[in-house]
MIVEX-595080 format. One record per residue (C-alpha): residue in three letters; x, y, z. Coordinates in steps of 0.25 Angstrom, whole numbers, plus 2048, in hexadecimal, padded with zeros to 3 digits. Last residue first. Layout:
- ALA,X,Y,Z
...
This chain:
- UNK,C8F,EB8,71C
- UNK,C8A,EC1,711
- UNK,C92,EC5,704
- UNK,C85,EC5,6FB
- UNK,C8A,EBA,6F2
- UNK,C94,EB4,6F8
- UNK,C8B,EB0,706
- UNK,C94,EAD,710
- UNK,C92,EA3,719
- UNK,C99,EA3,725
- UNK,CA3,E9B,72B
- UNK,CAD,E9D,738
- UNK,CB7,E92,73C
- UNK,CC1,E98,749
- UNK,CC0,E8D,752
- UNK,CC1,E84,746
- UNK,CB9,E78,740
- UNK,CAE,E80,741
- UNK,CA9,E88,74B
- UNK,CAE,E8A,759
- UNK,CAF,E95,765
- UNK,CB8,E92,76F
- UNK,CBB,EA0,775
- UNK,CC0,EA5,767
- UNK,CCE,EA3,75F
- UNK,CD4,EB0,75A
- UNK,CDA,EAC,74B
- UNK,CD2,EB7,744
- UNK,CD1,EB5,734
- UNK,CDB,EBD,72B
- UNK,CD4,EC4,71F
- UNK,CDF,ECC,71A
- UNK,CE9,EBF,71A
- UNK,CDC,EB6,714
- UNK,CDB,EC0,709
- UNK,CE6,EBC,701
- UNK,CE2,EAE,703
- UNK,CD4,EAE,6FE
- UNK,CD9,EB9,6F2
- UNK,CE4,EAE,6ED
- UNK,CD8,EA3,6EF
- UNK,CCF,EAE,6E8
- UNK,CDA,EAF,6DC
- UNK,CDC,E9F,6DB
- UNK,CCB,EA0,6D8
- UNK,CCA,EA9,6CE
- UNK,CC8,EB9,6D2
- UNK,CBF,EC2,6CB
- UNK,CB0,EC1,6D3
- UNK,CB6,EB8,6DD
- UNK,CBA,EC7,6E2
- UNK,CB1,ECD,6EB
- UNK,CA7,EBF,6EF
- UNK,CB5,EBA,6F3
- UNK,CB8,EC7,6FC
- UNK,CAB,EC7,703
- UNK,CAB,EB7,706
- UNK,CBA,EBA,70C
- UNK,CB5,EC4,715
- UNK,CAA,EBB,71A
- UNK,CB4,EB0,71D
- UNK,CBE,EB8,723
- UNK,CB3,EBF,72D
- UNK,CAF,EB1,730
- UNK,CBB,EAA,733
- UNK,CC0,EA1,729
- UNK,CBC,E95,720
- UNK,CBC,E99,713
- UNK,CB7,E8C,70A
- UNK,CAB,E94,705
- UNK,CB3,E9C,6FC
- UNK,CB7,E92,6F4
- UNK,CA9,E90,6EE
- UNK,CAA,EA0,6E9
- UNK,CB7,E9C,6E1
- UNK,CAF,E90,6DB
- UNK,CA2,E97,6D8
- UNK,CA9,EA3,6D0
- UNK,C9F,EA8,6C5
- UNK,C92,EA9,6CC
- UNK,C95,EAD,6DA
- UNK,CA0,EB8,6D5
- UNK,C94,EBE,6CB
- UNK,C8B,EC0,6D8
- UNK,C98,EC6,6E0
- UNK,C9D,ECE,6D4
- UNK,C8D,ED4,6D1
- UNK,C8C,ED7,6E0
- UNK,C99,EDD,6E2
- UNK,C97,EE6,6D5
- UNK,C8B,EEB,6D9
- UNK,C90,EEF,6E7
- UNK,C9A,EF7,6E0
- UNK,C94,EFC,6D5
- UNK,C87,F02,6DE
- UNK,C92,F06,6E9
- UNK,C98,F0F,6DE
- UNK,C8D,F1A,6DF
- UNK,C8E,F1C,6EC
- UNK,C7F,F1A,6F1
- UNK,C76,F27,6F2
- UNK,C6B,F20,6E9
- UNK,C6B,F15,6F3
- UNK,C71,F09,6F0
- UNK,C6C,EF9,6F4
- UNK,C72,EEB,6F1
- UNK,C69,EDF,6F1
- UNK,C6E,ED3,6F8
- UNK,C74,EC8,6F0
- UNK,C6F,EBC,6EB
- UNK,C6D,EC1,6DD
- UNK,C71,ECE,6DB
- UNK,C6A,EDC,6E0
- UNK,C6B,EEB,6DD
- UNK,C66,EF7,6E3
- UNK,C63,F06,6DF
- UNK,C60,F0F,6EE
- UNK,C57,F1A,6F0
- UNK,C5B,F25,6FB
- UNK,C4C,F25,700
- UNK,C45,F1A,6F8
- UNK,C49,F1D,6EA
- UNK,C49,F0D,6E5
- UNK,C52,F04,6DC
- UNK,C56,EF5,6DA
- UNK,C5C,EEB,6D2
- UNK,C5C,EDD,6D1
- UNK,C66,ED4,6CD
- UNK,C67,ECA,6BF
- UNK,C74,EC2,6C0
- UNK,C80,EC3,6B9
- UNK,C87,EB6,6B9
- UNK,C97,EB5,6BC
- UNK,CA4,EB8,6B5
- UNK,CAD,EC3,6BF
- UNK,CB0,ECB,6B2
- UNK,CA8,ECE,6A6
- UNK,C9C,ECB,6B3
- UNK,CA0,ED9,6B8
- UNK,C9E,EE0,6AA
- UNK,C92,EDB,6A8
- UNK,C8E,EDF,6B5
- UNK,C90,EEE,6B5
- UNK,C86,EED,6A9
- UNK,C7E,EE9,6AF
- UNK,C7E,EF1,6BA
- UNK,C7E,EFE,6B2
- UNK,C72,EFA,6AC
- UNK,C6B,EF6,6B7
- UNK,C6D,F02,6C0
- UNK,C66,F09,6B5
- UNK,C5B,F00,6B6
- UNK,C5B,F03,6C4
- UNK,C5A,F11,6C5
- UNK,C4F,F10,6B9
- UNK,C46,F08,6C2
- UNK,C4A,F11,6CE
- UNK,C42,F1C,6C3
- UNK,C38,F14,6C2
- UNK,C35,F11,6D1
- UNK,C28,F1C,6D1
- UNK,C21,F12,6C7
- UNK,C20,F0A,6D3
- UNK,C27,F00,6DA
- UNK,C2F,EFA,6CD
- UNK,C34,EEE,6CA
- UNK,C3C,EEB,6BE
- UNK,C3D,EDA,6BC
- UNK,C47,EDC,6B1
- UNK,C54,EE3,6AD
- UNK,C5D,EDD,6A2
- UNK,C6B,EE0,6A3
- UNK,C6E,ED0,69D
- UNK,C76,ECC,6A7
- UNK,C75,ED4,6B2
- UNK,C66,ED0,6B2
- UNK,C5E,EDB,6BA
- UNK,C51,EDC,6C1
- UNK,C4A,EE9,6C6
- UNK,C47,EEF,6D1
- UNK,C40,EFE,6D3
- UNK,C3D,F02,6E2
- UNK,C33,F10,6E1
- UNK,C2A,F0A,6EC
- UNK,C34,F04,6F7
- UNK,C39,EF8,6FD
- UNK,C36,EED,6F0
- UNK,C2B,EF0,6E8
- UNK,C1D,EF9,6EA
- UNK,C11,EFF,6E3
- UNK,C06,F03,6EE
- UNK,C04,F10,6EB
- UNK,C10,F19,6E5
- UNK,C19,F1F,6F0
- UNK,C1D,F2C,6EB
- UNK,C2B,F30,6EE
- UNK,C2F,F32,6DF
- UNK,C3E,F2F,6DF
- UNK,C46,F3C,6DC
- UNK,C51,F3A,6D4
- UNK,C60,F3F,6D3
- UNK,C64,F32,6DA
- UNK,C61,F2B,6CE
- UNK,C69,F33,6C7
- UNK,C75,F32,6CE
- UNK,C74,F23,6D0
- UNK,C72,F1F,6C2
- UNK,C7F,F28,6C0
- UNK,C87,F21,6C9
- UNK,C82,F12,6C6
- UNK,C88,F18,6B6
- UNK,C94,F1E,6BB
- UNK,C97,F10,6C3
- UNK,C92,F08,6B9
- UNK,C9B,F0D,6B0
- UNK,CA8,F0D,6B8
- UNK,CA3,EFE,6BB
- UNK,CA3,EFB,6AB
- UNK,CB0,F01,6AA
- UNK,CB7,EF5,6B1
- UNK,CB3,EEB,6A4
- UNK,CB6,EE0,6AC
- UNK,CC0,ED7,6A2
- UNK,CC7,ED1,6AD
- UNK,CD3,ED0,6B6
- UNK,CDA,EDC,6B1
- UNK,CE9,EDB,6B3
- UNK,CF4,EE2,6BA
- UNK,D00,EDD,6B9
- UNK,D0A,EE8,6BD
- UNK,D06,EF8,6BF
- UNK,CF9,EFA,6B8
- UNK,CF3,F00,6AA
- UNK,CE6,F01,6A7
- UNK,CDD,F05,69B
- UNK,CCE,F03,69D
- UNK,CC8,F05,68D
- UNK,CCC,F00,67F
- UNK,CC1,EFC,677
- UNK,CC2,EF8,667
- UNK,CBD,EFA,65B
- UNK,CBD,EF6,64A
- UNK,CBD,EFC,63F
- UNK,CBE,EF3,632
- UNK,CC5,EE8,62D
- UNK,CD0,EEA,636
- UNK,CE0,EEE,631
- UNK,CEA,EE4,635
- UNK,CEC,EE1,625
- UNK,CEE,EF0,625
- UNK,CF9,EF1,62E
- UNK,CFD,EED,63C
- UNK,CF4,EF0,643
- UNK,CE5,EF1,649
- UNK,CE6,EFC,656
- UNK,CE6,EFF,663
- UNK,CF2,F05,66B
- UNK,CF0,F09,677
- UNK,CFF,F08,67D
- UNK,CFF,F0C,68D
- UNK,D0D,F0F,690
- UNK,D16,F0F,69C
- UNK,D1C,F02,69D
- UNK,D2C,F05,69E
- UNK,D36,F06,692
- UNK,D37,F14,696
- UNK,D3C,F14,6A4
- UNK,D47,F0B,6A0
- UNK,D49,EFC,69E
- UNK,D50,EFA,692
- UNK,D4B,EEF,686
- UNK,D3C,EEE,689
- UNK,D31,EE6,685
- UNK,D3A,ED8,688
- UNK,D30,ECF,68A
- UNK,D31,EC0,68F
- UNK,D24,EBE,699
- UNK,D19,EBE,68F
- UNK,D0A,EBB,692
- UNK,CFC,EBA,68B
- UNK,CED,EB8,690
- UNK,CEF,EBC,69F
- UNK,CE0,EBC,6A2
- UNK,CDA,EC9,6AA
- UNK,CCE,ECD,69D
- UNK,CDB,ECC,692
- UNK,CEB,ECB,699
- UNK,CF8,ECC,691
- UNK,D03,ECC,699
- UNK,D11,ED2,696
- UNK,D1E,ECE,69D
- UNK,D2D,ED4,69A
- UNK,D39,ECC,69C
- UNK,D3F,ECB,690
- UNK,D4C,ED3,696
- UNK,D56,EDC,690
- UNK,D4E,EE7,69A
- UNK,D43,EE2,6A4
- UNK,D38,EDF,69D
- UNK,D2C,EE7,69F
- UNK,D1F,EE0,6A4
- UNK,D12,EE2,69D
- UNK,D04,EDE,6A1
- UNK,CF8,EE0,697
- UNK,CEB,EDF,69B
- UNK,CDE,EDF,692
- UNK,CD2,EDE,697
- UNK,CC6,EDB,68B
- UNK,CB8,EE2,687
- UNK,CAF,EDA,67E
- UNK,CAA,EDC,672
- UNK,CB6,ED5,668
- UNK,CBC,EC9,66C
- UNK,CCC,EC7,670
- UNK,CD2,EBB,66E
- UNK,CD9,EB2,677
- UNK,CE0,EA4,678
- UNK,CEE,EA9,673
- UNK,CF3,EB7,677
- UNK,CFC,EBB,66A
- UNK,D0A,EC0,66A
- UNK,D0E,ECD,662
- UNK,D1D,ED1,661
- UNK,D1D,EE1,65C
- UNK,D20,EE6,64F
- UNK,D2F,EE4,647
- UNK,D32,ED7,64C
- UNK,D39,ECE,654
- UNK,D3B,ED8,65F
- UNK,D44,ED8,669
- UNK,D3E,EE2,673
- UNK,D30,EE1,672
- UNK,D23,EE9,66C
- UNK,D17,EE0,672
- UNK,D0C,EDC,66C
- UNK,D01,ED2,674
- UNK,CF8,ECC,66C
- UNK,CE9,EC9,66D
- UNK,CE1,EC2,663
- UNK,CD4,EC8,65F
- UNK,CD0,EC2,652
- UNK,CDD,EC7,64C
- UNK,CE5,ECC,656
- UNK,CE5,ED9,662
- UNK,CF2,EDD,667
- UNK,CF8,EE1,673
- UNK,D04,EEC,677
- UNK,D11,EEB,67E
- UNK,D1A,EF4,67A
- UNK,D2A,EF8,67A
- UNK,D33,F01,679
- UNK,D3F,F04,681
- UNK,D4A,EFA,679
- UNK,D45,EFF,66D
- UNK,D3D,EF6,661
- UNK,D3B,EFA,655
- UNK,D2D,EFE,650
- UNK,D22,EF4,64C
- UNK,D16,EFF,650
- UNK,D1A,EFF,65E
- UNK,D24,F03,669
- UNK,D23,F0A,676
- UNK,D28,F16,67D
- UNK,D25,F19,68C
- UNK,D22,F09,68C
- UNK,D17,F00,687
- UNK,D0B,EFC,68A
- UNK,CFE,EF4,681
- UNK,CF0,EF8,679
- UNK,CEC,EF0,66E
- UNK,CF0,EEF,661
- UNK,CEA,EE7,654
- UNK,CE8,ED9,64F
- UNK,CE8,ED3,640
- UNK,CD8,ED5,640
- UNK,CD2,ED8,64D
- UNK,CC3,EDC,647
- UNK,CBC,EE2,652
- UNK,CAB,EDF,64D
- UNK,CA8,EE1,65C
- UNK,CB1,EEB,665
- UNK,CC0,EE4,66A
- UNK,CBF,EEA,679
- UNK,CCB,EED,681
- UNK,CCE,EEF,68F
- UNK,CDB,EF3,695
- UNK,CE7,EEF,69E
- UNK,CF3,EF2,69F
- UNK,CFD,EEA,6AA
- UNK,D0A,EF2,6AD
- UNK,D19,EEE,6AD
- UNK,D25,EF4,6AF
- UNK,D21,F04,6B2
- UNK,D1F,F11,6AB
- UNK,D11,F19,6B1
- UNK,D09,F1B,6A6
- UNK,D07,F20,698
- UNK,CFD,F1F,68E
- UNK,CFD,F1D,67F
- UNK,CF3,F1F,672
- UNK,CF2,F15,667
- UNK,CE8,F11,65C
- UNK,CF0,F0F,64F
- UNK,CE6,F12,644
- UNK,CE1,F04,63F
- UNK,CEA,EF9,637
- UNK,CF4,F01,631
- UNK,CED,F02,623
- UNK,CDF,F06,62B
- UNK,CD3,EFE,631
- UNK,CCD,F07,63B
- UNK,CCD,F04,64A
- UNK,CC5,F0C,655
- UNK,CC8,F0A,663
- UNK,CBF,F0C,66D
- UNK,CC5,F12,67B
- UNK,CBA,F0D,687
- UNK,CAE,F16,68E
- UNK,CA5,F0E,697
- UNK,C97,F11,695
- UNK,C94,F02,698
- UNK,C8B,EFD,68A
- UNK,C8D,F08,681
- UNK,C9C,F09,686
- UNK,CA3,F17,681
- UNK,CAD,F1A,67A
- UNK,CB9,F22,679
- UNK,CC0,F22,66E
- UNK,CCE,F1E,668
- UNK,CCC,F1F,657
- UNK,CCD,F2C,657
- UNK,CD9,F2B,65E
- UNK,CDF,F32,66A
- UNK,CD6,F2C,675
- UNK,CC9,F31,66C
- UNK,CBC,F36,675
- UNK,CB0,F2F,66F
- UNK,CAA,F2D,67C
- UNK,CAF,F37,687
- UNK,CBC,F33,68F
- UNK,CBB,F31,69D
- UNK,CB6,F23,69D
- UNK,CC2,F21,694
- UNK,CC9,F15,69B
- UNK,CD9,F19,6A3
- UNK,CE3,F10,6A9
- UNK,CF2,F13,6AE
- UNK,CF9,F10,6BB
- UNK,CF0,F04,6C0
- UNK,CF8,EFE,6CB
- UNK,CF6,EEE,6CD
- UNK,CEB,EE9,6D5
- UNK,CEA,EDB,6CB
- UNK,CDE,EE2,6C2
- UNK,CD0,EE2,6CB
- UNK,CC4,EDE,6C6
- UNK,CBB,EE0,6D2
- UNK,CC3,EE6,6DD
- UNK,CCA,EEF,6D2
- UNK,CBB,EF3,6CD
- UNK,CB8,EF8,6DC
- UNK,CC5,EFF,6DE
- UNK,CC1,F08,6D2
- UNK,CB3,F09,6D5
- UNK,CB7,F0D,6E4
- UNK,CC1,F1A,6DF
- UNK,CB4,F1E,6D5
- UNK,CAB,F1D,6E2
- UNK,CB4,F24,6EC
- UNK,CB6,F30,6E0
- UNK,CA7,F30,6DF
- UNK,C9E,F2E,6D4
- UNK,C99,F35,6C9
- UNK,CAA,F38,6C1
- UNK,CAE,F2B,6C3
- UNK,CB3,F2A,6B4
């Protein structure tokens, strides 16, 4: 996937999207996407392919589904991973337009070394876990138990949600083994980070062994039952960023993480080709903006994507004017996917480019101070600082209260400072009895000096600092 930038940069990206939207911190011991497969390649079904985004150019598994006797063909393929108690899977899903759920269908679960489905009997070292979409969108969870009542698996509804077609959704699934003879087993359902269904009382397994441990991811997708569970017509769905993590481990939002891997390739390919160009040196007569005379600006709406108020030097700045608006798209469509998240306003910035010496591409939001690259910039430094910025501006409109709270701190002035840096980083996707947590936890790495001066004063307390401290462009 990282194949045009840099092992550093590909490492940071990665490190960078768990400081943004990070899981719980657990180990991730399986996960795979399909940006390295080619469009329209099948994952051992016909009706498994590979599929591109129109709109983002991340690749995703689209499922086709037509009406038979048995439903739809039994969509399933399995994967296998390190065997342990309990693990946490998470995936993305996406219900496409015109999805009819009709009497429900299968969606992708765990089980052990040899697992049980299709309503057949019950062994005391089978067992899965799988979930279930319902009519108009119900979620279910359906497990394979010990004990069974009856002949297929026990289904149990997640009351006061639904699922709605054209939008992507984050599924995790957290499955704790029972131990033998015991209905001690825990499952979680979570959607977009919100515990939605729990159960504390399974008995999956009947012997403990190596065998009965998690150690299968069970893709299975499909409409069944029977003919009555059969859809009205074809219908699609999206399967993509598969993970599987030691414990409980879960997603915190619906971020759609392939959007950054995109931007990323897409910032490094404006880059490479704009650095391949020779800037026409000629100074044109008396025609001039900003520092220098092939500067191109223009205006854009984050919101909307829509550029305005393009400014040109000369007619020697065109092709910084095509820089730019390819820096735009990708920007924007970076942002959608950031404000999914943290909430928040997205605000109209101003983007820049000239070819003066090294050139440099630029950016700058509202209030804060314009960030700057030259064409010889590491690639990933353009996501990264634009991801601050946007996560600072969107953390200023979305979580007023938590901010506020921050302006009681009273210690000295390094810790104040490096607590204002640290808020501005993760207000963006923390609630406020999480910051409080966080203020705390950090106090015992961020310990103020207890050396009392030569009679200085200023406060209340000999050893009172204050500063003010600017969230928005991190300046004290």
């Amino acid at each position: 996937m990282y194949s045009n930038i840099g092992a550093d940069e590909a490492n940071f990206l990665r490190i960078f999207l768990v400081i943004l939207f990070s899981c719980s911190g657990q180990a991730s011991v399986f996960e795979f996407d399909f940006e390295e497969l080619i469009p329209g390649s099948k994952v051992v079904h016909p009706e498994l392919r590979v599929t591109r985004d129109e709109h983002t150019g991340a690749k995703f598994l689209r499922a086709t589904y037509e009406p038979s006797s048995d439903g739809s063909k039994r969509l399933v393929f399995r994967k296998e991973f390190v065997a342990a108690n309990e693990y946490t899977l998470n995936y993305r899903v996406y219900f496409e337009n015109g999805f009819d759920f009709k009497k429900g269908g299968k969606l992708p679960g765990l089980g052990p070394l040899v697992h049980v489905t299709g309503c057949r009997p019950e062994a005391p070292e089978k067992w899965s876990v799988r979930l279930m979409w319902g009519p108009n969108g119900r979620l279910s969870l359906y497990t394979y138990e010990q004990n069974r009542t009856r002949t297929c698996g026990l289904g149990q509804s997640v009351d006061n949600f639904k699922f709605e077609t054209g939008r992507w959704y984050n599924i995790g699934l957290y499955v704790k083994l029972n131990d033998a003879k015991k209905d001690d087993g825990i499952i979680h359902i979570y959607v977009d980070g919100n515990l939605v269904l729990t159960r504390d009382d399974v008995r999956l397994r009947g012997v403990s062994s190596e065998d009965t441990l998690i150690q299968r991811l069970l893709f299975d997708t499909f409409y069944g039952g029977n003919k009555d569970w059969a859809p009205p017509h074809t219908t699609y769905a999206r399967f993509d960023d598969f993970e599987v993590s030691s414990g409980l481990s879960v997603r915190n939002s619906r971020i759609e993480n392939i959007a950054y891997d995109r931007a990323v390739l897409e910032t490094t390919q404006i880059m490479s080709e704009i650095s391949g160009l020779v800037p026409n040196r000629k100074r044109p007569n008396g025609e001039k903006i900003g520092e220098f005379w092939d500067t191109a600006r223009l205006s854009l709406d984050l919101s909307s994507q829509q550029v305005s108020n393009i400014r040109l030097a000369s007619s020697n700045a065109s092709f910084n004017e095509k820089l730019i608006r390819e820096y735009a798209r990708v920007l924007s469509r970076l942002s959608h996917r950031m404000v999914d998240s943290v909430g928040g306003r997205l605000p109209t910035i101003e983007l820049m480019a000239h070819s003066h010496n090294n050139g440099e591409i630029g950016f700058k939001f509202p209030n804060l101070q314009e960030r700057r690259f030259d064409f010889n910039t590491e690639r990933i430094d353009i996501i990264k600082r634009f991801s601050e910025d946007l996560s600072y501006f969107l953390s200023l409109s979305a979580n007023v209260e938590a901010r506020n709270a921050l302006l009681s701190v009273n210690w000295d002035n390094n810790l104040v400072f490096n607590y204002g840096r640290i808020a501005m980083r993760f207000f963006k996707h923390k609630g406020n009895a999480e910051i409080n947590d966080f203020f705390h936890l950090k106090a015992r790495l961020l310990k103020p000096s207890f050396v009392r001066p030569n009679g200085e004063m200023s406060g209340q307390w000999w050893d009172t600092a204050q500063i003010t401290f600017d969230l928005t462009s991190g300046m004290n």
